[in-house]
N, C-alpha and C positions, 0 to 999 in steps of 0.2 A: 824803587825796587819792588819787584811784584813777591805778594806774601806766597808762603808755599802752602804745596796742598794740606798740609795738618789744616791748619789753617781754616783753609775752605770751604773743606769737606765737611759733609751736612752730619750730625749726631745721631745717633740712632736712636735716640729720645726722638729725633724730629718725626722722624718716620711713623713710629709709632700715634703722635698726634696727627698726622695727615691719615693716616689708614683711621684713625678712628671719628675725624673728621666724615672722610669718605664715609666710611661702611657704618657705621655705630653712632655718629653724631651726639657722640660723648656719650650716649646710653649708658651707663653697668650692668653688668652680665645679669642675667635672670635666671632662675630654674626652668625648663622645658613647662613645668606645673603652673609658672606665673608668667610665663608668656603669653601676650594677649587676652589677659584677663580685664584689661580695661576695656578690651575692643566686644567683648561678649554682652550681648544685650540682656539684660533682667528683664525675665516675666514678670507681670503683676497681672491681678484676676478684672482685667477689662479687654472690650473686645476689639481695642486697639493695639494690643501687644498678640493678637494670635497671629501664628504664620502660618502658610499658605502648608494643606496637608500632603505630609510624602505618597509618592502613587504607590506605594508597597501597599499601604492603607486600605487604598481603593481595590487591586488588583488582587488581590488576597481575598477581598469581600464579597467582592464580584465573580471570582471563580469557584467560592462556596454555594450563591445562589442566592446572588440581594438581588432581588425584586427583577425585573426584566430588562432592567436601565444597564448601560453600558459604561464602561468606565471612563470613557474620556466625556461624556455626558453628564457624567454623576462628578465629574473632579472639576466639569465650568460650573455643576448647581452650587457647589461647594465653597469655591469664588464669589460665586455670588452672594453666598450666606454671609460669609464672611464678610465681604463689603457691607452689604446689608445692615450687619450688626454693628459694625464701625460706622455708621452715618446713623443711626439710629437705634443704638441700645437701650434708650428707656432708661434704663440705669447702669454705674458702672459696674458695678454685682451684680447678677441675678440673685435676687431673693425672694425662691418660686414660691413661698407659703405666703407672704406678707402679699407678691402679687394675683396671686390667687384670692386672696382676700380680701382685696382692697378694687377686687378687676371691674367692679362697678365704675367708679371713680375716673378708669385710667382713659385716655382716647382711644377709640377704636381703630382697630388695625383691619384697613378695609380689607377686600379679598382681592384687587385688584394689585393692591401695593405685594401682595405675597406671592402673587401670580406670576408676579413681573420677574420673579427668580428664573424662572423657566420658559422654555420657549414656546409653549404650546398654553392655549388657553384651557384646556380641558381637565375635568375632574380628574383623570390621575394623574396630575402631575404633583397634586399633591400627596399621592402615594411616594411619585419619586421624590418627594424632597423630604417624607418621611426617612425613606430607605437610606437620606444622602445624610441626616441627622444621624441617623442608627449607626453609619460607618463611623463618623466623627466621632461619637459617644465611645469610640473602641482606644482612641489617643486622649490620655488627661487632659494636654494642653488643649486641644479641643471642646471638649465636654462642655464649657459653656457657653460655646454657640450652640453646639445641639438644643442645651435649655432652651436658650432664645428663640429655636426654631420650633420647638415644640408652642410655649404658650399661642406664636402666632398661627401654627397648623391646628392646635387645638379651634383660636377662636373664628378659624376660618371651615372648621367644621372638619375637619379630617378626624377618622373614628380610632383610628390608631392613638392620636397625640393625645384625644380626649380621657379616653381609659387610662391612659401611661398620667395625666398630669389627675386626676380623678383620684387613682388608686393610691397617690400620694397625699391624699387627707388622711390627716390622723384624726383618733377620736375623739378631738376635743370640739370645743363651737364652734370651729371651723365646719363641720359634720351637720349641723343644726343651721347655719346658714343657709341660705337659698343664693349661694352666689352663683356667677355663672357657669362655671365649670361643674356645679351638680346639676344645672339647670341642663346642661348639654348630654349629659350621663343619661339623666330619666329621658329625655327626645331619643338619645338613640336609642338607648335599653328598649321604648316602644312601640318604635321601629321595628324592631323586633326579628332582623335581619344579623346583628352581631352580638354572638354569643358573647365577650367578653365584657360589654356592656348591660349587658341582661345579668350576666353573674355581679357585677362594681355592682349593681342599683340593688339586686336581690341581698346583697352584703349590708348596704345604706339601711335597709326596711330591718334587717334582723337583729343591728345595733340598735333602732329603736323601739328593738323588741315585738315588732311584728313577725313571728317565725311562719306563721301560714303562706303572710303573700310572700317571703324570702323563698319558701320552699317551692310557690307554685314559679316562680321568676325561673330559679335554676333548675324547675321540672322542664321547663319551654327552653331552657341554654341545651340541658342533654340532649335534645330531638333537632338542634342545632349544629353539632359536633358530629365529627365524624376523626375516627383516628387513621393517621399521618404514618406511611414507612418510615421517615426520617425528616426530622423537623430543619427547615430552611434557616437561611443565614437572619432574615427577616423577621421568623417566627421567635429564634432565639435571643433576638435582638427584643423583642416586645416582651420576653418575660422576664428578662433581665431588669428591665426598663421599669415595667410596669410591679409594683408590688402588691404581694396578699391577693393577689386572684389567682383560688386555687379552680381548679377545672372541674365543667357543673356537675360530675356526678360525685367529688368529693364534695363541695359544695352542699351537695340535697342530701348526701347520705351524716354528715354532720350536724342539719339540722334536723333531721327525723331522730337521729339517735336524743339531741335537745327535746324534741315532741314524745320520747320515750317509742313511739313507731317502730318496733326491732322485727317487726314481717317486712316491713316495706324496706330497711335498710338494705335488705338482702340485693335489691331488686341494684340498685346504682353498683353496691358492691364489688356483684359481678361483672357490670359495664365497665368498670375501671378494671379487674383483675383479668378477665377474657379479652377484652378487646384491647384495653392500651397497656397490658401486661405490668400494671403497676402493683409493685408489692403493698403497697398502702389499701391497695384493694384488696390482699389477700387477706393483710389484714383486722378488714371490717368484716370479711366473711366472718375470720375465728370468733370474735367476739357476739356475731349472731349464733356462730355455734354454740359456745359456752353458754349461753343465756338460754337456750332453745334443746340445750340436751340434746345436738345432731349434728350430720355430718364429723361421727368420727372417725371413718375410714379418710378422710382428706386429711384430720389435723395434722401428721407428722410430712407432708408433701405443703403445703401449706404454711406452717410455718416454718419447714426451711427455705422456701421462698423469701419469707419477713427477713430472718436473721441473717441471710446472705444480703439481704441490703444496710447491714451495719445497724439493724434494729435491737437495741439490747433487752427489752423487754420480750423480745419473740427468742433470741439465743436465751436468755431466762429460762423462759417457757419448757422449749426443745430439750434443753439440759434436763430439767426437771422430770421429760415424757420421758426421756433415758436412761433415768435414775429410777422411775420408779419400774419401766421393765425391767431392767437389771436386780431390784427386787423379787419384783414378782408380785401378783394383789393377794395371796396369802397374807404375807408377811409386811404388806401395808397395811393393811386392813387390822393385823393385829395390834403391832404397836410399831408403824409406819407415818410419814406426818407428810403431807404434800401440800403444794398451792392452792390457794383458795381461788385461783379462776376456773379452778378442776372440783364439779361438785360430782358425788359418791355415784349417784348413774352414770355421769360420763366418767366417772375414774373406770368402773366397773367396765365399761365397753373400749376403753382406750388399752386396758393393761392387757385382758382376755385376748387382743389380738396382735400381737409382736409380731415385726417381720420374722419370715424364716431361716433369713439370711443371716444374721447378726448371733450370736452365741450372748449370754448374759456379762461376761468379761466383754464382749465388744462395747455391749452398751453402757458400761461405766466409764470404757476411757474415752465415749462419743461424750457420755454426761459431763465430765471433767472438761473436754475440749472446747462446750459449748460455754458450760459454768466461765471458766477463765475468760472466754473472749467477751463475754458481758459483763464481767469483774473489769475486764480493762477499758469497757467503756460508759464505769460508774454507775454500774447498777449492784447496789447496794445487796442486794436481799443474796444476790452469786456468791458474790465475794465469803458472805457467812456461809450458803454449802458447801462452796471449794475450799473454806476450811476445814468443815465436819469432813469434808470424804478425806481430806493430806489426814485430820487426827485418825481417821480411823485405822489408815495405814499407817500407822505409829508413826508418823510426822510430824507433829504440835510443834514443832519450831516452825518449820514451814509453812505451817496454817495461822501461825498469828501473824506473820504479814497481811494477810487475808481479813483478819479479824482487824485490823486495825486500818483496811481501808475501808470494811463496813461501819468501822466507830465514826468515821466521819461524817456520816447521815445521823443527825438528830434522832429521828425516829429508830433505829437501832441500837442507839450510846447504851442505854438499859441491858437490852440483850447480851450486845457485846461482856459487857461488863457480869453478866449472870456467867457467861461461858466461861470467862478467865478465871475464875474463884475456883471452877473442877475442870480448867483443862489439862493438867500435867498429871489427873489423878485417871491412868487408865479405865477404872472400873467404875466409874462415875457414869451414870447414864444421864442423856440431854438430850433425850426422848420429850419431856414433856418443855424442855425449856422450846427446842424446836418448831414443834408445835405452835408455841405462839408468838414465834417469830414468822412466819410462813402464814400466818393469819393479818399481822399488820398489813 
């Protein structure tokens, strides 16, 4: 007798094992989060786990203005870098001080084997494998091929990689070595063809305290330079790269201010603040002003330049020129207290001539606006004016916030602490307490 269909008919359990047979292969369900979490490869910092760079990379860099090379040019040198440093990294780290250091010792990396990245046998190609370094340098996972391609462009003489791996000595005996990489610095520095090598070598000579020949090195970088509408993908790529080379007319005007020279600083000052519109130029002028008793029809144009570059010493300053017209040189002069970078001739020719524009109520709430914004970026000495001016307008609640960000400078804790004993007592004067806090 044939059994009946109960019988026969398959269980819906089975089913269930057959579809997970098929489809699942008995897997357990995962979260979307831990799917394929085994299949993901981990980096580690060698140059056999880098992968091949996305062209976003390239084509981004390339339409900013890297170097003259083209992108599918610059994404085979790139391949080949990489290859490169997978057949041959030297080590599996880079660790550029130890091999900067030790680069006596290590084999040489012909020019030939570096060549051979690119298709062309000529001198700039090692420009382009600079420029193809500088792009990588822009993705983390990258970055240390870049390394790898710098030490070998450096010892292949390319003057970009030289300064870039150069300007990364610290000052310690690495500085005092004669290894190769300083050896390459002084050849090009004179040479006397790349300004940013002439500034690295003039740096080397004034750490060992020769400020003369530093001064005459970055006198020969200024006459080198020439200022830029707009700095290339390549140029921004090098001072990123490259650290502490400041450009030669800060450079010379830093070391004259060291030779005490305050005529000739004037002279770089205004090559940085006229030609390459940098505020740091503006203000080296001020500081030859202040010292020289001149130029004080500029100060207040001038150092709003400083202070609109987030300089809290120049908003300082400014606060202060607008506190003390909003006085008046009467009433400074009588029993008035001001900065000591302001001495009594230049007080006397800066107060006599106030815009015409501004009313004395303008210039306090300019003085408060300038006070506050160098209170907010820790300069100490504001913070105690823009409390003096909130007490005057019978705000002392107000003003000891103020007071109590100046107490966080050491050099003020005294003052502070002179102020709080007579601040809640209106009639108190701190007239002379003032005074020699404005002198610290």
């Amino acid at each position: 007798m044939r059994p009946s269909y109960w019988t026969r008919a398959p269980s819906a359990s089975s089913y269930v094992v057959k579809s997970q047979k098929r489809y699942a292969s008995f897997r357990p369900f995962k979260a979307p989060s831990l799917r394929n979490r085994q299949q993901q490869p981990t980096l580690v910092s060698d140059h056999g786990s880098v992968l091949t760079p996305p062209l976003e990379l390239f084509t981004s860099a390339i339409d900013s203005g890297a170097s003259d090379i083209k992108w599918m040019e610059a994404i085979d040198i790139a391949r080949k870098c990489i290859s490169a440093a997978q057949r041959r990294p030297d080590r599996s780290v880079v660790d550029l001080t130890k091999d900067v250091h030790e680069g006596e010792h290590l084999p040489p990396c012909g020019l030939i084997d570096l060549r051979a990245l690119s298709d062309s046998k000529e001198e700039k190609d090692l420009g382009k494998i600079f420029a193809v370094a500088a792009i990588l340098n822009r993705s983390p996972r990258h970055q240390i091929v870049t390394e790898w391609a710098l030490q070998k462009l450096a010892r292949a003489g390319e003057p970009l990689s030289v300064v870039v791996l150069g300007s990364r000595m610290s000052k310690s005996s690495l500085r005092n070595d004669r290894s190769w990489i300083l050896q390459k610095v002084e050849h090009l520095a004179r040479e006397g063809t790349f300004w940013p090598a002439m500034v690295l070598y003039g740096s080397m000579l004034e750490e060992n305290g020769d400020l003369q020949s530093a001064a005459s090195w970055y006198r020969k970088a200024m006459e080198k330079t020439q200022p830029l509408a707009h700095k290339s993908f390549l140029q921004s790529s090098f001072i990123s790269m490259s650290r502490s080379i400041p450009p030669p007319w800060k450079a010379y005007a830093d070391v004259k201010v060291k030779l005490g020279e305050i005529d000739v600083v004037e002279e770089p000052a205004r090559v940085g603040a006229f030609q390459y519109d940098c505020p740091l130029g503006f203000a080296f002028l001020l500081s030859v002003f202040f010292q020289k008793e001149c130029g004080w029809d500029k100060v207040e144009e001038y150092l709003t330049k400083c202070a609109m570059s987030h300089n809290p010493q120049a908003c300082y300053q400014l606060g202060e020129l607008y506190r003390l017209w909003h006085l008046g040189l009467k009433k400074v002069e009588d029993d008035g207290f001001y900065g000591k970078f302001l001495s009594k001739e230049m007080l006397r020719k800066l107060i006599s001539t106030p815009s015409r524009y501004h009313s004395p109520a303008d210039y306090y709430n300019m003085a408060k606006e300038w006070f506050e914004l160098a209170s907010n970026q820790g300069h100490s000495l504001a913070s105690v004016q823009m409390a003096v001016l909130l007490r005057e307008e019978n705000r002392p609640g107000e003003g000891v916030f103020y007071l109590s960000l100046a107490a966080k400078e050491p050099k003020y804790a005294d003052i502070v602490s002179q102020l709080q004993k007579v601040w809640d007592k209106s009639d108190a004067s701190i007239t002379s307490i003032m005074r020699k806090c404005v002198q610290l």
